[in-house]
C-alpha positions as CSV (number, residue, x, y, z in Angstrom):
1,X,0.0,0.0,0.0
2,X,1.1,3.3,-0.9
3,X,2.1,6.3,2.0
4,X,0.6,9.3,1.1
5,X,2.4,12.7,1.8
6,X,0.4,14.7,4.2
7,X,1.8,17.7,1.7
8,X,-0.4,16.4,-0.9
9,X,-3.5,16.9,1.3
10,X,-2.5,20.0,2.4
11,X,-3.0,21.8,-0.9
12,X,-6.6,20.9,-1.7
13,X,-7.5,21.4,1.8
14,X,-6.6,25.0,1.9
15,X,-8.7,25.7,-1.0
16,X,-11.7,23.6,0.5
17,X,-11.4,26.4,3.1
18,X,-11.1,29.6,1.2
19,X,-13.9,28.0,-0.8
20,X,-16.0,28.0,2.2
21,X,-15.0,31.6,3.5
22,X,-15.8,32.8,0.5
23,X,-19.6,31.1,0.1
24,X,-19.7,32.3,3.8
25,X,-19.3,35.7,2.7
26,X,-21.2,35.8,-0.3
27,X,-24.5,35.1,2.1
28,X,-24.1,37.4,4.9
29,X,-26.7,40.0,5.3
30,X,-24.7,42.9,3.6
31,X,-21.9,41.5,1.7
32,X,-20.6,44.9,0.2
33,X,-20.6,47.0,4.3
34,X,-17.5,46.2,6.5
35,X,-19.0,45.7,9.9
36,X,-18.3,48.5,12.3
37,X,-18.1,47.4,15.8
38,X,-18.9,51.0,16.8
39,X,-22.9,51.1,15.6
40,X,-25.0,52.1,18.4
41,X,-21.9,52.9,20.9
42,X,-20.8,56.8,21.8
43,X,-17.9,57.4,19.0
44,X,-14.2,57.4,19.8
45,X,-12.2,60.3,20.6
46,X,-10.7,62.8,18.6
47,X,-6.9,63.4,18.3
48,X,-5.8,66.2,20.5
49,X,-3.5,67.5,17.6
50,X,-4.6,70.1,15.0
51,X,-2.9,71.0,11.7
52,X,-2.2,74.7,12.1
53,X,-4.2,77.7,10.6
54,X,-7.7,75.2,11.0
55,X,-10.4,75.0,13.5
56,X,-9.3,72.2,16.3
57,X,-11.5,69.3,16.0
58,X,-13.0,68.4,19.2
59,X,-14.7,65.4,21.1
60,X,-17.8,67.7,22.0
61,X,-18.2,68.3,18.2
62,X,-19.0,64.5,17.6
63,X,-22.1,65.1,20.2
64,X,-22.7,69.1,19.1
65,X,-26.9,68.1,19.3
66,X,-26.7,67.6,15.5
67,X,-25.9,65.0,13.3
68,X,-22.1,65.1,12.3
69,X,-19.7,63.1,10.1
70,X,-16.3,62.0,11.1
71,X,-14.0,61.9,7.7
72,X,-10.9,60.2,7.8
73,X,-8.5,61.5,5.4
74,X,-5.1,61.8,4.2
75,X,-3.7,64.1,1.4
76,X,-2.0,61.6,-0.3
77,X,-5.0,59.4,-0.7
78,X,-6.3,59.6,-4.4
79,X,-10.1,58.4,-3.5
80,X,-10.0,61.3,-1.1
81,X,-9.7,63.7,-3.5
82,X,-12.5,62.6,-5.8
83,X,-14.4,62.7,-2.7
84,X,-13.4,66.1,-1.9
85,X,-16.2,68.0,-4.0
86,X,-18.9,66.0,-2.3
87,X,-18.0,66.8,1.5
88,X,-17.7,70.7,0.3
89,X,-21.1,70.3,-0.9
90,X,-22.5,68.9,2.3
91,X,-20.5,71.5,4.3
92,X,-22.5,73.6,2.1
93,X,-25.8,71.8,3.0
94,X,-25.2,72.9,6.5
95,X,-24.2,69.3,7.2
96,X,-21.2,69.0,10.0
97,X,-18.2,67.2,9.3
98,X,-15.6,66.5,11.8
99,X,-12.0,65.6,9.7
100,X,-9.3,63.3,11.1
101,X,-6.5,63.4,8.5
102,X,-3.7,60.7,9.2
103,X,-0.6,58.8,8.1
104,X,-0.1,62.4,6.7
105,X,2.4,65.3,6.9
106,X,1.2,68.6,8.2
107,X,2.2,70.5,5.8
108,X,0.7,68.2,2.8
109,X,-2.3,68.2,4.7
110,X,-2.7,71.7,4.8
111,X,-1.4,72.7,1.8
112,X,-4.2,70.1,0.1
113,X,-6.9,72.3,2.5
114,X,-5.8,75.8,1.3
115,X,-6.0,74.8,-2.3
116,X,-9.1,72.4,-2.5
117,X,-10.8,74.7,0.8
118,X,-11.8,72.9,3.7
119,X,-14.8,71.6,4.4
120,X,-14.6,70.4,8.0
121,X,-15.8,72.5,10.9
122,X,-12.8,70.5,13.1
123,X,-9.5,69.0,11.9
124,X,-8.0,66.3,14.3
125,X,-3.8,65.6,13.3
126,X,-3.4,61.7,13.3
127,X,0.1,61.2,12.0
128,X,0.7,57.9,13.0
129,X,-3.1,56.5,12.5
130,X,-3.3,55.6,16.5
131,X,-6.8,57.5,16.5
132,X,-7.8,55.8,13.2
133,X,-7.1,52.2,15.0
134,X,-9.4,53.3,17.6
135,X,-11.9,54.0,15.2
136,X,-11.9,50.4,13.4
137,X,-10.6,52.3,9.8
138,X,-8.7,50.0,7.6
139,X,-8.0,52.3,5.0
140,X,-8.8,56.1,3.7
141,X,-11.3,57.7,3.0
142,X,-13.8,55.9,5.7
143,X,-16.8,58.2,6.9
144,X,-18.6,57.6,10.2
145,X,-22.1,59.1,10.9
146,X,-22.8,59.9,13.8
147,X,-26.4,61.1,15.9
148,X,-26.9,64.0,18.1
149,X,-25.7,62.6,21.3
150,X,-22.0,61.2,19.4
151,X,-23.7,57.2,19.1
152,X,-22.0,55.7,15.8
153,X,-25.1,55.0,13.5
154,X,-23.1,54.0,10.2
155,X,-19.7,53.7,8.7
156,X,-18.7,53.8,5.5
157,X,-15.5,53.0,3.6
158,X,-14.4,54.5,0.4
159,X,-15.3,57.7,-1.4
160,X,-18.2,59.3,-1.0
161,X,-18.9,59.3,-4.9
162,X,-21.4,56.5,-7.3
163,X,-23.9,53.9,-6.3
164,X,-22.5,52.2,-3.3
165,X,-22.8,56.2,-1.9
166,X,-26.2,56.5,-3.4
167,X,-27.4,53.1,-2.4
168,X,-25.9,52.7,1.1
169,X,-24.2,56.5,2.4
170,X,-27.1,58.9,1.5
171,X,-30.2,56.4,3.0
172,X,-28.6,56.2,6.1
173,X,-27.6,60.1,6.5
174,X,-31.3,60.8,5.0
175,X,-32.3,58.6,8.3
176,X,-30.1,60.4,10.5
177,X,-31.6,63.6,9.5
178,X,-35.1,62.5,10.0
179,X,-35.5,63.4,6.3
């Protein structure tokens, strides 16, 4: 009888299981959202850094009595920049949005805010992304909306820009503003 090389098995076995991670995946209840363990608790703190020239961002903006976003951002970061116009526009909109730009420089960061203008009523300085781990953000841009009182009610990662933002970003804010 032949001995067979528990290498061999090893092979097809791995796949068997990223098979099965994968059909796993495919059926959970929202395979596109990355789960936020945040959702329904009081948001992280802010960094107590600022870049200089621009408002300090603050942990009593993320519970101002209004709804506020919380942008995580990084001048460097080219899906940040598409999503630029959109967060000007909701600035415009009256909507607040708290900015946490990290893994950045300070003075790329604010040179990208003088030229583009800066939509954020607070800026929070994360240089080495030690807020952004508190936060749960894997990668920027990721947007956090949060209610009146600073409770997490949705996070989303990427741009704010085509259908996933239609589909997914804009129902929930629409909710959050009782619109």
């Amino acid at each position: 009888m032949a001995k067979i090389n528990p290498l061999m098995i090893a092979p097809p076995l791995i796949f068997g299981a990223f098979v099965a991670f994968a059909v796993i995946g495919m059926y959970r209840e929202d395979p596109e959202g990355l789960p936020s363990t945040l959702i329904g608790q009081v948001a992280p703190g802010v960094p107590e850094r600022a870049l200089s020239d621009f408002p300090q961002a603050t942990n009593a903006m993320l519970a101002s009595g209004e709804v506020t976003l919380v942008n995580f951002w990084a001048s460097w970061c080219p899906p940040c920049r598409v999503e630029h116009p959109k967060l000007l526009e909701m600035e415009a909109a009256g909507i607040n949005i708290v900015g946490i730009n990290f893994k950045d420089t300070a003075a790329a960061a604010t040179k990208y805010l003088r030229d583009d203008d800066n939509p954020f009523v607070g800026i929070g300085f994360d240089p080495q992304g030690r807020t952004a781990i508190d936060w749960g953000v894997t990668a920027p841009p990721e947007t956090f909306i949060l209610d009146a009182d600073g409770v997490v009610l949705f996070r989303f990662a990427g741009p704010l820009i085509g259908s996933d933002y239609e589909q997914r970003f804009v129902p929930a804010l629409d909710k959050a503003l009782g619109r």
